[in-house]
MARZA-479559 format. One record per residue (C-alpha): residue number from 0; z negated, y, x negated. Coordinates in Angstrom, 3 decimals, m for minus. Example, Ala and Ser with C-alpha at 12.3 -4.5 7.8 and 13.67 -1.06 7.14 Angstrom:
! MARZA-479559
 vexti        Z        Y        X
     0   m7.800   m4.500  m12.300
     1   m7.140   m1.060  m13.670
//
This chain:
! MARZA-479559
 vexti        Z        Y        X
     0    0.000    0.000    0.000
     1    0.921    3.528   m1.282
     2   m1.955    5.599   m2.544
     3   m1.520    9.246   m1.880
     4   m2.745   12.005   m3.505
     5   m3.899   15.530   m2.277
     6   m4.303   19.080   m3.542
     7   m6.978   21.255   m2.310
     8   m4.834   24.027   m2.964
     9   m2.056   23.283   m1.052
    10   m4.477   21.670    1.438
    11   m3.490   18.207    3.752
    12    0.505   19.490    3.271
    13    0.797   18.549    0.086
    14    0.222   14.838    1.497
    15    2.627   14.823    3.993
    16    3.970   11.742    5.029
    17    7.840   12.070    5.323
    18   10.851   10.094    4.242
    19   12.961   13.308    3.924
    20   14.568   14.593    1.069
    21   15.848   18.211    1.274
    22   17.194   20.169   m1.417
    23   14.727   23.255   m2.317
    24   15.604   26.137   m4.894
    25   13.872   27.864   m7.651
    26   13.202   31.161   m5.355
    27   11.624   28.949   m2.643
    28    9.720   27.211   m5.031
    29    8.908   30.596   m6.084
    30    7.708   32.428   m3.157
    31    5.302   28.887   m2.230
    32    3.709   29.284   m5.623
    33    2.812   32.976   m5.418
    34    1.502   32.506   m1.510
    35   m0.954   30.667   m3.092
    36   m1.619   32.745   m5.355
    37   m0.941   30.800   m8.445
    38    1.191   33.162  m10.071
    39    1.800   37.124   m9.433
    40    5.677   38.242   m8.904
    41    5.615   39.717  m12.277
    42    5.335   36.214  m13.720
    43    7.771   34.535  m11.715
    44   10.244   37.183  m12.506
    45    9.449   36.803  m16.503
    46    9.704   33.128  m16.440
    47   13.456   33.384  m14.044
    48   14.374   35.299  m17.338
    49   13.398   33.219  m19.725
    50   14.939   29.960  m18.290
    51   18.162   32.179  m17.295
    52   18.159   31.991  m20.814
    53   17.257   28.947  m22.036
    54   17.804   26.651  m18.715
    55   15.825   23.571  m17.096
    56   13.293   23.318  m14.512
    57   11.069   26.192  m13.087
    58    8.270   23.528  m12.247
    59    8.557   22.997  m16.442
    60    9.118   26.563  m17.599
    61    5.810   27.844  m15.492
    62    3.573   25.126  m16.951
    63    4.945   25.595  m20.481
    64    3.402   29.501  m20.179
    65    0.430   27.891  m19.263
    66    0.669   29.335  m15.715
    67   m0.044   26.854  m13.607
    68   m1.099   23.057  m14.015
    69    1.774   19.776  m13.126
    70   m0.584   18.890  m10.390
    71    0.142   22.761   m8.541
    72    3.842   22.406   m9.460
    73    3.949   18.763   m7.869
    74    1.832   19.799   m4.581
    75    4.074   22.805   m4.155
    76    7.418   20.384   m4.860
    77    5.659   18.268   m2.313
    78    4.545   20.572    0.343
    79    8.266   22.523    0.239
    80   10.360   19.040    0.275
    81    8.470   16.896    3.022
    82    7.458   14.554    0.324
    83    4.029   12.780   m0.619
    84    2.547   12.636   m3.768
    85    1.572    9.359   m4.822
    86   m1.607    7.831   m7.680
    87    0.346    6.249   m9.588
    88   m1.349    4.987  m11.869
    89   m3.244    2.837   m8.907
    90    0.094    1.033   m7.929
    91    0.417   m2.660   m8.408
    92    4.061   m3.268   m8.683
    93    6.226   m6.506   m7.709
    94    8.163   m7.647  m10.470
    95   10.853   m8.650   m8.030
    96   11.019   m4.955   m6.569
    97   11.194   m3.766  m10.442
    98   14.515   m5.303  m11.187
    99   16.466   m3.510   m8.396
   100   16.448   m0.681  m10.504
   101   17.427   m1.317  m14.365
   102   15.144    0.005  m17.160
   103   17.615    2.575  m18.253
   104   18.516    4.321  m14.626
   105   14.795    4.362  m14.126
   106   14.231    5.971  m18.027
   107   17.062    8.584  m17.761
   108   15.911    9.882  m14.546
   109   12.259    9.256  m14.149
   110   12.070    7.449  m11.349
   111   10.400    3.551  m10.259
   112   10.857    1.840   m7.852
   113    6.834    0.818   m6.025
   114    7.599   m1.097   m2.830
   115   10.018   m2.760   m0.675
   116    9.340   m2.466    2.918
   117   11.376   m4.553    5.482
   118   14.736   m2.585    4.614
   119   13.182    0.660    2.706
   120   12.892    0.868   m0.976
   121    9.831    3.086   m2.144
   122   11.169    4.767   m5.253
   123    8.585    7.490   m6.976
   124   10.223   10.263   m8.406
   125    9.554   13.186  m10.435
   126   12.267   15.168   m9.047
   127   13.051   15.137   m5.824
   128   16.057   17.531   m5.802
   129   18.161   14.543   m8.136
   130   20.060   13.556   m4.858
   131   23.013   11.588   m6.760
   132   19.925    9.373   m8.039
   133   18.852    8.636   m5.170
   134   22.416    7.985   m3.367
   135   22.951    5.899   m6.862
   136   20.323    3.369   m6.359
   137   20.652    3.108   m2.368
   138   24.316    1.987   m3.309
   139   23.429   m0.192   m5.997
   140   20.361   m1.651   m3.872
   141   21.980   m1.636   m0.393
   142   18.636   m0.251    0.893
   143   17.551    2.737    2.614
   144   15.447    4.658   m0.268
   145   12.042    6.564    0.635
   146   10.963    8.785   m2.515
   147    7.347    9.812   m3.376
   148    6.375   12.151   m6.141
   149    4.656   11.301   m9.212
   150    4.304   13.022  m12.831
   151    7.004   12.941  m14.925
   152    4.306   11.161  m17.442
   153    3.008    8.835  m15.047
   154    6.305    7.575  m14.389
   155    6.714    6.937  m17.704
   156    3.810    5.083  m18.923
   157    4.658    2.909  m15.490
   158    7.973    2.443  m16.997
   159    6.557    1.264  m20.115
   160    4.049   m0.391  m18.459
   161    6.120   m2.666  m16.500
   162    9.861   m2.772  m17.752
   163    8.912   m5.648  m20.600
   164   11.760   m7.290  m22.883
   165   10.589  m10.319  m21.407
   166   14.058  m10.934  m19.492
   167   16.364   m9.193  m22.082
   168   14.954  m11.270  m24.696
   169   15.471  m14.454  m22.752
   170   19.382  m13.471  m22.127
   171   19.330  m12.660  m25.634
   172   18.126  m15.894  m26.775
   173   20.055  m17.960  m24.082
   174   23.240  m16.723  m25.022
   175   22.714  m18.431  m28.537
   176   24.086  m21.690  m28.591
   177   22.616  m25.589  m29.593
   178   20.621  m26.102  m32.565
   179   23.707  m26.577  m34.824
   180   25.492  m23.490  m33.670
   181   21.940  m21.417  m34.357
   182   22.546  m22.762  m38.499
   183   26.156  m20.935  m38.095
   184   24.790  m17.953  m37.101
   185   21.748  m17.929  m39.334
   186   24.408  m16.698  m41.753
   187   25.631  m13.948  m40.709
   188   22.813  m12.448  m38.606
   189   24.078   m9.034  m38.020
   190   23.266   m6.607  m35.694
   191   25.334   m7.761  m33.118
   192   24.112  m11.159  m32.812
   193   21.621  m12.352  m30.049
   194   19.113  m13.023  m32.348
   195   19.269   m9.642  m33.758
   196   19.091   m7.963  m30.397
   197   15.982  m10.473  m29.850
   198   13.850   m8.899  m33.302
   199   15.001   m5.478  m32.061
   200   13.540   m5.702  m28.280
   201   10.405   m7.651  m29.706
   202    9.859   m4.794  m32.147
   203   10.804   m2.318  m29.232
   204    8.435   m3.830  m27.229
   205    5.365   m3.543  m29.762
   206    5.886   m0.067  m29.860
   207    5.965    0.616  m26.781
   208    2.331   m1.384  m26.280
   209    0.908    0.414  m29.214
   210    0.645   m2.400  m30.916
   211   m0.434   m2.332  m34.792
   212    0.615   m6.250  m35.525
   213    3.112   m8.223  m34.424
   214    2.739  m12.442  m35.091
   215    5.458  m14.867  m34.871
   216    4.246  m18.486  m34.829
   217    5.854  m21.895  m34.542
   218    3.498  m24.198  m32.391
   219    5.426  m27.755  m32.218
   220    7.179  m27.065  m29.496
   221    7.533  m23.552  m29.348
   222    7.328  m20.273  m30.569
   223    4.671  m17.978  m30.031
   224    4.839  m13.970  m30.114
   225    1.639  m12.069  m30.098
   226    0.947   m8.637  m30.351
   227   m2.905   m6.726  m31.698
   228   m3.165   m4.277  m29.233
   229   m6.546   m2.067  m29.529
   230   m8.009   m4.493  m32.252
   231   m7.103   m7.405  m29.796
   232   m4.729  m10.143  m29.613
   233   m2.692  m10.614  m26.738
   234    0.063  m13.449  m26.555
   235    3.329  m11.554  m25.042
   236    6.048  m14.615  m25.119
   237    6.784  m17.962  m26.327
   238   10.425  m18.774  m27.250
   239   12.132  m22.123  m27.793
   240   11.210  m23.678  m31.056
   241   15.255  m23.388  m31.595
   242   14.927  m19.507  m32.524
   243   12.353  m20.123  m35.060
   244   14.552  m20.372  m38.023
   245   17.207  m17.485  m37.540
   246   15.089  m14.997  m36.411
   247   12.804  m16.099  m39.410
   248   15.701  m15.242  m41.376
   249   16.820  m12.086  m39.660
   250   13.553  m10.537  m40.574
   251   13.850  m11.566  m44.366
   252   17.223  m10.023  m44.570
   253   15.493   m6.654  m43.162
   254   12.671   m6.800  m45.378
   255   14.899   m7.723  m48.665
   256   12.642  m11.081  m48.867
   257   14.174  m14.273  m50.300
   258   15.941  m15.935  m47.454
   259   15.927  m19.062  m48.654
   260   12.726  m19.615  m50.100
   261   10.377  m20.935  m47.467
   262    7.696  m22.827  m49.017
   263    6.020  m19.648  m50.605
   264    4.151  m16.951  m49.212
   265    6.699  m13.463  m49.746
   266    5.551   m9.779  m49.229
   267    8.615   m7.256  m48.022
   268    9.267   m3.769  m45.803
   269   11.243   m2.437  m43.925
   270   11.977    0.605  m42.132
   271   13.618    0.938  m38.828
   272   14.516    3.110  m35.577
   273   12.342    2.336  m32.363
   274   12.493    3.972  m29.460
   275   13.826    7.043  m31.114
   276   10.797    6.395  m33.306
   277   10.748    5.790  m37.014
   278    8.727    3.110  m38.189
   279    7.858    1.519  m41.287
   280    7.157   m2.676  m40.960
   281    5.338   m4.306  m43.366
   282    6.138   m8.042  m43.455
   283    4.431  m11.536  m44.462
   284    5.360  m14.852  m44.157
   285    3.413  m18.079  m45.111
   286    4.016  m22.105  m44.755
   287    2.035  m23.195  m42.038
   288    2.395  m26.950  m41.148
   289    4.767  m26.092  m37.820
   290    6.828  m24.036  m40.370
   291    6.546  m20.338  m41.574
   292    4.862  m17.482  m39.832
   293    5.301  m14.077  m39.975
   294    3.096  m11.043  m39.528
   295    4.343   m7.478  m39.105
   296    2.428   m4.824  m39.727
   297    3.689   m1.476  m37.441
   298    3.285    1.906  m39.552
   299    4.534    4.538  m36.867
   300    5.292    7.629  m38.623
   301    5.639    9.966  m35.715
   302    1.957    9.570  m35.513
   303   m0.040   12.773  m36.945
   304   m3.714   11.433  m38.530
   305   m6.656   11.891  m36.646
   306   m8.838   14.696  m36.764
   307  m12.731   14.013  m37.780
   308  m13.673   14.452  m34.109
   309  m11.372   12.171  m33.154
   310  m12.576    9.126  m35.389
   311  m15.379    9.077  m33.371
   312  m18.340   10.573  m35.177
   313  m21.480   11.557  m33.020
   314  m22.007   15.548  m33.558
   315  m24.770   14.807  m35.948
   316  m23.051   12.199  m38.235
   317  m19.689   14.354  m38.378
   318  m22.333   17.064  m39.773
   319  m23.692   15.170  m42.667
   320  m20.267   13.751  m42.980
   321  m18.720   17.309  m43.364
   322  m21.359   17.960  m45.915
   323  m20.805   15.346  m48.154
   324  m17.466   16.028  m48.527
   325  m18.083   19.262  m49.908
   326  m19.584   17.090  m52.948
   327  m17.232   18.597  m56.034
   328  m17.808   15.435  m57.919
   329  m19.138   11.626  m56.752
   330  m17.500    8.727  m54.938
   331  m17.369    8.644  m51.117
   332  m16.687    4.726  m49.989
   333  m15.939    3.940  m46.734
   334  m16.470    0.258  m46.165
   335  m15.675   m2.375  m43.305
   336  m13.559   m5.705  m42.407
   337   m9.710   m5.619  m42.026
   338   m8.418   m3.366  m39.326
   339  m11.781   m1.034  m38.891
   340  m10.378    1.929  m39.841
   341  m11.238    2.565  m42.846
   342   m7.736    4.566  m44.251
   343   m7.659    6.444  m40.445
   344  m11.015    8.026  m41.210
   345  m10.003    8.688  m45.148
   346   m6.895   10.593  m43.975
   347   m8.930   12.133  m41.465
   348  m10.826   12.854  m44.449
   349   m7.625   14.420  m46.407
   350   m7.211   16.955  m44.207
   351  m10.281   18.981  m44.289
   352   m9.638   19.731  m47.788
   353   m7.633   22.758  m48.780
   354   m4.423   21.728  m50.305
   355   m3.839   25.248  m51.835
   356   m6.258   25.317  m54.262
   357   m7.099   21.487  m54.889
   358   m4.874   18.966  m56.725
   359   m5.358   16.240  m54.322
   360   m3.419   12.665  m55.154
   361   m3.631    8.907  m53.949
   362   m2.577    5.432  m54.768
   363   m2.108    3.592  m51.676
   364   m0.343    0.408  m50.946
   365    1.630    1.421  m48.830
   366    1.525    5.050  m48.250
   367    1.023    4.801  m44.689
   368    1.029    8.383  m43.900
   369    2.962   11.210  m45.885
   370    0.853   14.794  m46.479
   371    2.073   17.874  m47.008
   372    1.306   19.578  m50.179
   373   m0.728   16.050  m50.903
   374    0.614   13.786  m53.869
   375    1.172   10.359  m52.996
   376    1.673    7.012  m55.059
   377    2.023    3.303  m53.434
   378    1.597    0.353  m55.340
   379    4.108   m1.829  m57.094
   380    3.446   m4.791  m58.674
   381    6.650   m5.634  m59.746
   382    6.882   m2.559  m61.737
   383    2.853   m2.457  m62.540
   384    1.304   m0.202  m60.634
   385   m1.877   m1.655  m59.643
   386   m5.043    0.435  m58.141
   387   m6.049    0.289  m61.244
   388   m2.980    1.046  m63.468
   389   m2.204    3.916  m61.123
   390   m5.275    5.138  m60.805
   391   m5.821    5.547  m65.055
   392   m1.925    7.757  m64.375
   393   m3.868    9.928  m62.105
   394   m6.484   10.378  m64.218
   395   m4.233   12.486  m66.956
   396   m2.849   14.735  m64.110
   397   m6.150   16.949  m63.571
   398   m6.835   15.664  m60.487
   399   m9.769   17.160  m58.125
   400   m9.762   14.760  m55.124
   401   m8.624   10.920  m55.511
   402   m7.707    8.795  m52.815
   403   m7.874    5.067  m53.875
   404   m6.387    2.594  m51.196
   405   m8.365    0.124  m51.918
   406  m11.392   m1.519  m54.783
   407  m10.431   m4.705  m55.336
   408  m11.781   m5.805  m58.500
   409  m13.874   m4.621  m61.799
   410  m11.420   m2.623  m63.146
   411  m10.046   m0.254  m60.199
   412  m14.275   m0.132  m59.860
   413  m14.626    0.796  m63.429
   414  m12.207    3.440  m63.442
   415  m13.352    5.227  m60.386
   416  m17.101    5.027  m61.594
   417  m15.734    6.638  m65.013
   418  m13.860    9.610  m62.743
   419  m16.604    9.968  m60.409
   420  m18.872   10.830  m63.907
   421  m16.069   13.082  m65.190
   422  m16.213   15.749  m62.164
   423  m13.395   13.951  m59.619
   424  m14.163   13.699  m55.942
   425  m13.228   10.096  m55.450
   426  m12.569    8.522  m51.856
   427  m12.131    4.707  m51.401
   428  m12.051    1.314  m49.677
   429  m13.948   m1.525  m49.755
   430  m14.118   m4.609  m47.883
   431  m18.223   m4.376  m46.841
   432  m19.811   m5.387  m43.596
   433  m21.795   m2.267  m43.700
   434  m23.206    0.630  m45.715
   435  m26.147   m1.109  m47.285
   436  m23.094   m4.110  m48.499
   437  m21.207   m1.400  m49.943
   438  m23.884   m0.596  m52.452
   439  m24.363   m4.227  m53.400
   440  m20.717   m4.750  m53.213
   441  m20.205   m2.445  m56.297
   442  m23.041   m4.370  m58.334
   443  m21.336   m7.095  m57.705
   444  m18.107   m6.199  m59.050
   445  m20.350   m5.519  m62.511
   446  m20.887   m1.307  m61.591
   447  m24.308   m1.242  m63.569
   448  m27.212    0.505  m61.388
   449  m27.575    3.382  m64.231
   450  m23.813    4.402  m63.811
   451  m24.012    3.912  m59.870
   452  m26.825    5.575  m59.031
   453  m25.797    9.202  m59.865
   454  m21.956    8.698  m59.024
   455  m22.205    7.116  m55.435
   456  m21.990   10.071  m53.019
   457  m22.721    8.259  m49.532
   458  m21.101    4.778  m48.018
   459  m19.729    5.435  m44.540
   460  m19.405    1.476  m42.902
   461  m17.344    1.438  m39.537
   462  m16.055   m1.134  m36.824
   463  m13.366   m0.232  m34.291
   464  m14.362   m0.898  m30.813
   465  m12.065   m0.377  m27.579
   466  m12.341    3.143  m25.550
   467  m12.787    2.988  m21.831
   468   m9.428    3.795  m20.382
   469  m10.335    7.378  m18.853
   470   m8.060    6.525  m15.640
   471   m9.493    4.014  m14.250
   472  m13.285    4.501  m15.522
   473  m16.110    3.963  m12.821
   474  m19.610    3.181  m12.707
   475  m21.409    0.201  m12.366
   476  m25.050   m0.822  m12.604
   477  m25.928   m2.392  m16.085
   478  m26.028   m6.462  m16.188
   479  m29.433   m8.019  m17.561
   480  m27.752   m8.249  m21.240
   481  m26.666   m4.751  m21.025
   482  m30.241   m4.001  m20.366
   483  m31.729   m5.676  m22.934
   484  m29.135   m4.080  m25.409
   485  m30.346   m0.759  m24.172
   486  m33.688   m1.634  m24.118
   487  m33.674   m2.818  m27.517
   488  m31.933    0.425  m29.386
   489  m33.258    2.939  m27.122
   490  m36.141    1.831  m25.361
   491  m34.869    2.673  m22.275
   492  m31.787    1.512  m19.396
   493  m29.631    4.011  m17.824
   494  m29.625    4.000  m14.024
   495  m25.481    3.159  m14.506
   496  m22.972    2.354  m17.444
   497  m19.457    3.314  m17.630
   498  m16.526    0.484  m17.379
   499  m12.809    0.167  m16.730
   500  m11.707   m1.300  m13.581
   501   m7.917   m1.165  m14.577
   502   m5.230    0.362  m13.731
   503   m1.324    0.436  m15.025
   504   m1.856    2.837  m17.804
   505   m4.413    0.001  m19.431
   506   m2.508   m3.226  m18.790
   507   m5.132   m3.561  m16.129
   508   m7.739   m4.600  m19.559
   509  m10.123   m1.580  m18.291
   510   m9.438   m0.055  m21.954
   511   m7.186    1.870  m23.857
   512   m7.299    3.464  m27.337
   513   m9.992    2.845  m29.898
   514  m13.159    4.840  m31.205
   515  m14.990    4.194  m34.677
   516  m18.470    3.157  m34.538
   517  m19.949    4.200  m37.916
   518  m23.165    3.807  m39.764
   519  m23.162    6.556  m42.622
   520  m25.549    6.458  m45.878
   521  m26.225    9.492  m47.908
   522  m27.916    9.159  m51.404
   523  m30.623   10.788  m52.030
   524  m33.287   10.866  m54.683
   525  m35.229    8.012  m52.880
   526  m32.142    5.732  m52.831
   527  m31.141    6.199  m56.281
   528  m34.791    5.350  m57.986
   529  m34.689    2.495  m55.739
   530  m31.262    1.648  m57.170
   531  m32.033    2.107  m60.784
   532  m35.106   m0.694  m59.833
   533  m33.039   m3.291  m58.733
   534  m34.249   m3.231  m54.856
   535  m33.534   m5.424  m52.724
   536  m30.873   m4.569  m49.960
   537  m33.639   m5.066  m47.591
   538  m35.763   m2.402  m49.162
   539  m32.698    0.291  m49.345
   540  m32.029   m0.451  m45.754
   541  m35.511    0.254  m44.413
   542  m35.796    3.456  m46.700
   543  m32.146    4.592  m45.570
   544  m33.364    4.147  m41.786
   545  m36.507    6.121  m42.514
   546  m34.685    8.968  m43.739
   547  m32.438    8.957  m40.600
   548  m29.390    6.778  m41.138
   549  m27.684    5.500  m38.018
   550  m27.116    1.643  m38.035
   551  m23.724    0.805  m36.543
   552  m25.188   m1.210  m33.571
   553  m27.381    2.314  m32.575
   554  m24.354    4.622  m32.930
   555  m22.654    1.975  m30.064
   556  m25.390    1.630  m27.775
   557  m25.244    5.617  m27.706
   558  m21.904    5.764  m27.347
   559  m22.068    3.076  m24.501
   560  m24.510    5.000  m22.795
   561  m22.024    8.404  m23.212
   562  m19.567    6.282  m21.376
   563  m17.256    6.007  m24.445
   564  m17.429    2.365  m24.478
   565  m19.005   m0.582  m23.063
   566  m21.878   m2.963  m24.609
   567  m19.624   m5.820  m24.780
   568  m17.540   m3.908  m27.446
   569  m20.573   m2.980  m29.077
   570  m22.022   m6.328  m29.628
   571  m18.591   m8.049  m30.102
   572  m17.616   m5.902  m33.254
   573  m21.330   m5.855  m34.411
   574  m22.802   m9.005  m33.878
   575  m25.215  m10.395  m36.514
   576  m26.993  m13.429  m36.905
   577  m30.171  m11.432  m38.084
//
């Protein structure tokens, strides 16, 4: 059933519930918006000018000079043409009803189709005034076509939301031929072949779910596709066993990998055009006893980095934070499992740092994100750049910031110690399951306690849990083990907690995005005489909690209780057996 929306402004018109369809113009639209006193005259007459000028939409013009919100221009598009606004994002759509109108007609003219009933095809629309549209898709339907409105950007999360490569990938794949004639074309897989066009919807599929890794696995009998979506596997299709090989091989030619070597474990990248979006891929395959396996690693370089606020930080941590890196010398780790984050919140880190008047460079592998005025270097074993190789290079270019990707052993931890001493701000990665680990991490690597103690800065550890989708969030009361959690952290339960209930703009999972939970450890005097002792980590933890350091668990149950997140990401991407 349709779920309408209403203005206030525009009162129970904007709602009205009418199949018709009537062509309005910019002056009418006009005249509505300043008897409601949205805009004055003067404004409607400046804007007129300006789009004389420069063309398009009024409705788009007015809300790009901030002068009134989608929502008004929508209600008033609504209230002038008959036609009811619809939630969108509330709509459960038929597969079935989907296919009457193809992925690209519904792209190029932002429209989808919601329900059939009896001989009436629901189609939501952004604009209602795109009559040869409409006419289009009656023809090519042979129905009668009722249109709702909807925003132009919740029509096209819907479409991205439900028009999956599911069915072109299976005409893809079922145009190949028989087992033999998949050898033949193994050979020449270019761009045109099916198998090509399969990698290129798969890959144009993961972008569209936001999804970081994409894993291609033989099972016996099949082959199975899953993407990591928010931290979280999801299996998206399984493919005859039969494709295994050439698309296998389509991706090695891409990534300039060895094509026919397929008993070792090979590294590659590639780069490619999604979506009109460029992406970098990176790409490994290993033997696994069904055959090989590939992950791909999605590196979307449209994206910006996040901000500091946007990592996640609680106003009080993103405080100390701030202050520590105003440290002119020192090494600031940031520690944590695969996938937590750890290079988001050091690029985050990057950018409060003035790029004028600091010589700021990193060795990453790979450069995931290219900085302005920042210099970059990725790793390359073939030619010898290792962390540490690199990072000695650096060293003799007068550096004041460093940005290590990654310690991985004694010597890339020996060199930074060494530069931290010498008067370089040095930020790096560690693999640590949390701040205290980081510490010990470092002794372990053979960083004696005399050189550690006045070089380490503070050790930030972070997981990444799963946001609450903002448009579907609700309120519930809190289950016994959400109780206890509370109970346990902050001694008391909130009357409600915050969840998801799903919707089509969260793959109905009740989340979308992802927030850092982060348990940050400054040194100070305390911690580094406890250090140069030989503590145990049990001692430095207690003192670091006396002196006010967050433990990751806390900084989750708060941010459960803000409504950020829910306790059962909390405790999943914390758990300990202590």
């Amino acid at each position: 059933m349709i779920q309408l929306k209403k203005n206030p402004k525009f009162s129970d018109e904007s709602a009205a519930a009418g199949p018709g369809l009537t062509r309005f113009s910019r002056k009418k639209l006009g005249e509505l918006l300043i008897a409601k006193k949205l805009i004055e005259p003067a404004d409607l007459e400046r804007v007129l000018a300006i789009q004389h000028s420069q063309g398009g939409r009024l409705g788009e013009a007015l809300i790009k000079e901030g002068l009134v919100s989608s929502e008004d221009i929508l209600s008033a598009v609504s209230l002038q043409s008959n036609v009811p606004v619809v939630e969108l994002k509330d709509q459960k759509i038929d597969p079935d009803v989907l296919q009457m109108v193809p992925e690209e007609i519904a792209r190029k003219a932002t429209v989808i189709p919601l329900e059939l009933e009896e001989d009436n095809l629901i189609l939501a629309m952004a604009y209602p005034d795109d009559i040869h549209t409409v006419r289009d898709i009656a023809t090519r339907t042979g129905k009668r076509v009722r249109i709702v409105l909807a925003f132009p950007t919740d029509i096209l999360n819907a479409i991205d939301m439900y028009y999956r490569a599911s069915q072109e990938i299976e005409k893809s794949v079922g145009q190949m031929s028989a087992a033999a004639g998949l050898k033949e074309e193994a050979a020449e897989l270019n761009e045109q072949t099916p198998i090509a066009q399969a990698l290129e919807l798969i890959l144009k599929q993961g972008v569209k779910d936001r999804a970081s890794d994409i894993h291609i696995e033989p099972q016996g009998g099949s082959l199975r596709v899953r993407f990591r979506i928010d931290g979280i596997l999801n299996e998206m299709y399984s493919l005859p066993i039969s494709v295994h090989a050439p698309l296998v091989s389509r991706i090695k030619i891409l990534a300039q990998m060895n094509i026919a070597e397929q008993r070792r474990s090979q590294d590659g990248q590639m780069s490619t055009r999604v979506s009109q979006k460029d992406v970098d891929i990176r790409v490994a395959t290993m033997l696994t006893t069904h055959g090989e396996r590939v992950c791909m690693r999605i590196l979307d370089k449209t994206l910006s980095p996040l901000s500091l606020e946007e990592v996640g930080f609680l106003p009080e941590q993103l405080e100390k934070y701030r202050r520590v890196l105003k440290s002119p010398f020192g090494t600031i780790l940031v520690g944590g499992p695969t996938g937590s984050g750890k290079t988001t919140t050091l690029y985050a880190s990057l950018n409060t740092f003035n790029r004028s008047t600091q010589n700021i460079i990193t060795v990453e592998d790979p450069v995931e994100y290219e900085f302005k005025n920042i210099n970059q270097t990725q790793i390359n074993a073939k030619a010898g750049i290792t962390f540490a190789s690199g990072l000695r290079t650096i060293l003799r270019h007068d550096p004041d910031v460093v940005l290590v990707g990654e310690i991985r052993d004694k010597d890339t931890a020996d060199i930074v110690t060494q530069a931290s001493l010498t008067g370089r701000l040095v930020m790096a990665t560690i693999h640590a399951n949390d701040a205290i680990s980081i510490l010990f991490r470092l002794i372990d690597l053979g960083i004696e306690p005399v050189l550690l103690s006045p070089t380490l800065v503070a050790a930030l550890a972070q997981r990444m849990v799963r946001r609450i989708c903002t448009y579907c969030k609700t309120t519930v009361n809190p289950s016994p083990e959400e109780e206890a959690a509370f109970q346990k952290e902050l001694g008391e339960v909130p009357a409600k907690v915050s969840v998801g209930k799903g919707c089509t703009m969260c793959a109905n999972t009740g989340y979308r995005g992802r927030v850092a939970l982060s348990e940050l450890m400054v040194m100070s005097e305390n911690l580094r005489r406890l250090v140069l002792k030989n503590a145990s980590a049990d001692e430095v933890k207690a003192a670091a909690l006396q002196e006010g350091m967050l433990s990751m668990q806390r900084d989750g149950i708060l941010k459960a209780k803000m409504g950020v997140t829910t306790i059962n990401e909390v405790l999943r991407s914390t758990f300990t057996i202590y």
